[in-house]
N, C-alpha and C positions, 0 to 999 in steps of 0.2 A: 645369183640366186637370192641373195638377201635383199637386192633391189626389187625381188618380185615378190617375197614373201611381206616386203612392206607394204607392195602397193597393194598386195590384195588383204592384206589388215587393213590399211584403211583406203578400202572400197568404201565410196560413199554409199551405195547403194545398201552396203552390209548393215551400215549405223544411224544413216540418215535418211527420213522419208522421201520419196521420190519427186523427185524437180529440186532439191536442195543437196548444195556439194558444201564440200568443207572451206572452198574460196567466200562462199556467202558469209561464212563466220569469222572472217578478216576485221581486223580494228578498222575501222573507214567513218569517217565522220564524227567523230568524239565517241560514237561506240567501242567498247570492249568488249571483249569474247571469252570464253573459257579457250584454255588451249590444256595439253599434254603437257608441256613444257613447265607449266605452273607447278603441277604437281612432284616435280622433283624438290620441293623444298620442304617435301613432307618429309624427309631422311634428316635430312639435318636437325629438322625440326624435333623428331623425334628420340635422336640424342639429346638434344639439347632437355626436353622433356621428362628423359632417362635423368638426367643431373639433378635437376629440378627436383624429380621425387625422390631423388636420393637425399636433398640437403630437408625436404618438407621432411620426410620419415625421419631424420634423423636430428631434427630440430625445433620440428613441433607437433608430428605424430609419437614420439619416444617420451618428453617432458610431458605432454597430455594422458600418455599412459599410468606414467609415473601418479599424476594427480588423480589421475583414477582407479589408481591401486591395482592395475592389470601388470599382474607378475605372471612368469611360467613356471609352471608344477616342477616339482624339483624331479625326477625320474632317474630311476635304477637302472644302471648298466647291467647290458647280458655279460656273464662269463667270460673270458675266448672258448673259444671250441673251433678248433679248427673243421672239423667235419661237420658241424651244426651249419660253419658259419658257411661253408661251402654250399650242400643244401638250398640255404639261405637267398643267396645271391644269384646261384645258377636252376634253381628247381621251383621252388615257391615259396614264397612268404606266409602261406597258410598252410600247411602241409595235411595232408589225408589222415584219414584215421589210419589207416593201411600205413602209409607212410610215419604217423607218428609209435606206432608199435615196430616198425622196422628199425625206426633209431633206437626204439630205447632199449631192443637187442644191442644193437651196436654199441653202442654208448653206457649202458647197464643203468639208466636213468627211469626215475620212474615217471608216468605219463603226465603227474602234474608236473613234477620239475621242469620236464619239457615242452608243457603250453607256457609254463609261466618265461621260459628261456627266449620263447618263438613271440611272446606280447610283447618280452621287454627290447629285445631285438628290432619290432615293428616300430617301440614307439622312439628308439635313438632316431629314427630318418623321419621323423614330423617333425613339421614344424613346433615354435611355440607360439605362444598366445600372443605375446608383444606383437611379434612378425605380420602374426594373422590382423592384429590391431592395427599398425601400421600402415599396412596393405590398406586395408578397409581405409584408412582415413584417409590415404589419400585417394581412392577413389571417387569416395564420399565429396572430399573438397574439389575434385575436376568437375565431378558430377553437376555439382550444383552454381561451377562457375559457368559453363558449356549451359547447361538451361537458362541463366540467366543472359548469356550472350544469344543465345538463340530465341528469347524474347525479345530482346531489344533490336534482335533483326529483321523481328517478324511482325513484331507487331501493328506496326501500320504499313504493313503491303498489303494491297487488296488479293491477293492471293491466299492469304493467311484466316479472309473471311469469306471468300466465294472459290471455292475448288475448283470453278470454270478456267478462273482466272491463270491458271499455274500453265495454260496450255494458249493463252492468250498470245498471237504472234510465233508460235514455238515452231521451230527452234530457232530461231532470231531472236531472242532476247539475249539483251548484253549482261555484263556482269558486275554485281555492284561491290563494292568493298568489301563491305559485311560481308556476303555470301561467301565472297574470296577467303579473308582469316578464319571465319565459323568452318569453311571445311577445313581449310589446313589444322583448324585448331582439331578437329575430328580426325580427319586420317591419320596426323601424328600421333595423337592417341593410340586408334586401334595400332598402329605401325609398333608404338613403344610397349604396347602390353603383346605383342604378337613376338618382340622380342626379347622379352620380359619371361615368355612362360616357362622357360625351363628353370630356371631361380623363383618363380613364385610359389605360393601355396598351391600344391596341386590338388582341385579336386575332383571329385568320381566323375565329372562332364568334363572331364579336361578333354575329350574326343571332340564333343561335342562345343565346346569353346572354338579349338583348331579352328573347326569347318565355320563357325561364326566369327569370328574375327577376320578369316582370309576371306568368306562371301563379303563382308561388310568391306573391305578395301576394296575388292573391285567391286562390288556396288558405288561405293564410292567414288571412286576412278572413274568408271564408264559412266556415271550421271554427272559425271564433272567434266569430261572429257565432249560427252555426246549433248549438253549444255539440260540433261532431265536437275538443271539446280534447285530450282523453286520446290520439286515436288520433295530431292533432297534435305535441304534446309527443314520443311516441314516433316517429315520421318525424324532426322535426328531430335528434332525439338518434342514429338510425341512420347517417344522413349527416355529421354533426360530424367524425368518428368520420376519416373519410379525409380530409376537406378539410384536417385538420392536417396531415397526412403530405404531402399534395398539395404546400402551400406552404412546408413545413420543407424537403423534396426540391428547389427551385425555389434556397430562399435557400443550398443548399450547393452547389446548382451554380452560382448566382450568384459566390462567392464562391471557386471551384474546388475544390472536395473534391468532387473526383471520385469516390473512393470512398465516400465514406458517401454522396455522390449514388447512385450506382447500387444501392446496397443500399435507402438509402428509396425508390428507386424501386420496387422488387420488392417492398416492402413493403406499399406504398399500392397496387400493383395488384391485390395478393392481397387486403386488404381491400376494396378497391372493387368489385372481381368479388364477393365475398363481401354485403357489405349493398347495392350495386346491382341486383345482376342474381338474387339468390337470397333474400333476410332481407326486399326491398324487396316485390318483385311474390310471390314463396310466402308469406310471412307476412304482411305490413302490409295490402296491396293484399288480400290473400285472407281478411284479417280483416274489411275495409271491405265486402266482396261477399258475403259469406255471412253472418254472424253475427247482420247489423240484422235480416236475413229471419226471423229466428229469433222476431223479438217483432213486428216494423212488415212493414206490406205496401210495396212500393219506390214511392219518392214521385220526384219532380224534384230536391231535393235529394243525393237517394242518388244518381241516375244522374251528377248534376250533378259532387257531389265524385269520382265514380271514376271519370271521365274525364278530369278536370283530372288525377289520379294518374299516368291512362294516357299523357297526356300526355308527364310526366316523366319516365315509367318510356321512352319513343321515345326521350328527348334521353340516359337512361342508355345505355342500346345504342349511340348515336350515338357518345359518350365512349369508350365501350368497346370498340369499335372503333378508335378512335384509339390506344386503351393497348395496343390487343394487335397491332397494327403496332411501336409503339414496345416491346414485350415482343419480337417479332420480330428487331426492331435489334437491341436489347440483346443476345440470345442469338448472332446470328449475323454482326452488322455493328459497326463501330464507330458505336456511339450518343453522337449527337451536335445530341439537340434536341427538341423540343415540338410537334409538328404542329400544333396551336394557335396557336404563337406565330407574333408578329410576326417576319419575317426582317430580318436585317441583314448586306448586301451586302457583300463586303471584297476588296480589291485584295491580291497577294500581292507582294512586295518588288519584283518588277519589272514590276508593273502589267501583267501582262503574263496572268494565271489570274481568272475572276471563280468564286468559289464561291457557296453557302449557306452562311450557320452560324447554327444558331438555340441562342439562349441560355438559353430556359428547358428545364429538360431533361427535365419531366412533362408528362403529357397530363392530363386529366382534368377533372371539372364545375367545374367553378368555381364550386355547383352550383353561389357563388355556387357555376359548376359547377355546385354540387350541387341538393338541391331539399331545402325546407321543408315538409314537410307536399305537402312542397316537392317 
């Protein structure tokens, strides 16, 4: 039975355009191929990856904090309350009006005591600001090595300047080195933040990451597998592109420079409008749908990879959305947060005001945000 559910996973018929089997993409004559096999060093890799950012956070995202005076708010423990804390954990974290007058029967508390009991409760399970610093920095610092390795692999392929090209030969085209580390250096990633997420900062698109990190691997996979590399390679290197800005913006607000906060803000959302919503779905996506027609009649695989695309290209709009609320702030309100983020609850000197303030002060993919191929 497993012998037949392989063969009919890889039917070439399912992946590959028709008159082309997967013998064709055998190493023969100094050609390389992409294979399935390759990609099992995405695992290793991305432990290895996991180490990596444990010793960067802890050796020079931590000391860089320190010089930038990014401390966490010191925060007051809730009570015990054995019946609050039950509640709590098993009911809701916000609880009803309805519900907050049924405790304070219970409890003989009165209705401030017990918002202030239910904020201070909310904000022992946030993170702090270092954490969130941290984070960000190393994103920041992959971000922008992964861009710059994805120039220097792209830049003088002629694919990288005529979009015909990426389909030139296809799918027979072999596999060049570069393209080889650039994706491992990318799948490992999404692998190590997809294993990552439950210890990371969670925020309100943490749903929405899931579904973008696990498209982005098999996107990944199946243009790596099914040899769509070229158009790969170019997707990751579009998106790189902002996600630096994203988390550069994040660590100056972390850190309060406010201004060069608000200005990378404007920054990154002019670019992200730019290679999301216009470079992504008119060019790349529009290359993937039209061009293969040009030589192949559409197989499973075409429909396959440009719906995974389509996918992405929903969760950009989603994001972008978000940025052009927080471009709204910016312009017309005082801007003061990340619709994304996690909030962190705060009493005002006479405990007497409960606000919002959220600390990261961009919105956007992460594709992570962002997408690989993505």
């Amino acid at each position: 039975m497993l012998q037949t559910v392989s063969e009919w996973l890889w039917w070439d018929r399912l992946w590959l355009p028709a008159n082309v089997y997967w013998s064709d993409l055998e190493d023969k004559e100094g050609y390389v191929y992409a294979k399935a096999s390759h990609l099992y060093a995405a695992l290793p890799c991305a432990i290895c990856m996991l180490l990596v950012r444990y010793l960067f956070e802890r050796y020079m995202a931590a000391p860089l904090a320190n010089v930038w005076g990014v401390r966490d708010r010191i925060r007051l423990t809730a009570e015990p309350h054995p019946l609050l804390e039950n509640y709590f954990c098993s009911k809701a974290r916000f609880p009803s009006q309805a519900d907050v007058r049924s405790l304070c029967k219970k409890t003989s508390w009165s209705e401030r005591r017990l918002q202030v009991w239910f904020r201070r409760r909310r904000n022992q399970n946030r993170p702090g600001l270092r954490k969130r610093f941290c984070e960000a920095s190393w994103r920041c610092a992959f971000y922008f090595f992964a861009f710059v390795c994805g120039i220097l692999a792209l830049y003088d392929k002629p694919w990288f300047h005529n979009l015909k090209e990426v389909w030139a030969g296809f799918p027979k085209q072999s596999m060049l080195p570069s393209q080889y580390w650039y994706y491992i250096l990318e799948t490992s990633f999404y692998l190590s933040l997809l294993l990552s997420l439950s210890s990371d900062v969670k925020r309100k698109d943490f749903k929405e990451q899931v579904i973008h990190h696990t498209a982005t691997l098999i996107l990944l996979s199946f243009s790596w597998i099914s040899n769509y590399i070229r158009i790969g390679t170019l997707v990751m290197a579009v998106h790189d592109c902002a996600d630096v800005l994203l988390e550069c913006g994040k660590l100056f607000n972390y850190a309060k420079w406010h201004k060069a906060s608000n200005a990378m803000f404007v920054v990154f959302a002019a670019v992200f409008m730019v290679t999301r919503l216009i470079i992504f779905p008119f060019w790349l996506i529009h290359c993937t749908w039209v061009y293969p027609l040009e030589d192949h009649a559409p197989f499973f695989g075409y429909y396959f990879f440009n719906m995974m695309l389509v996918v992405l290209q929903v969760l950009h709009l989603y994001w972008a959305v978000l940025i052009s609320r927080m471009f709204y702030k910016f312009l017309f309100t005082k801007l003061e947060g990340d619709d994304r983020s996690d909030e962190e609850e705060e009493e005002d000197s006479d405990s007497a005001k409960e606000r919002n303030h959220i600390l990261s002060h961009i919105n956007g993919s992460g594709i992570r945000g962002r997408a690989s191929g993505h």
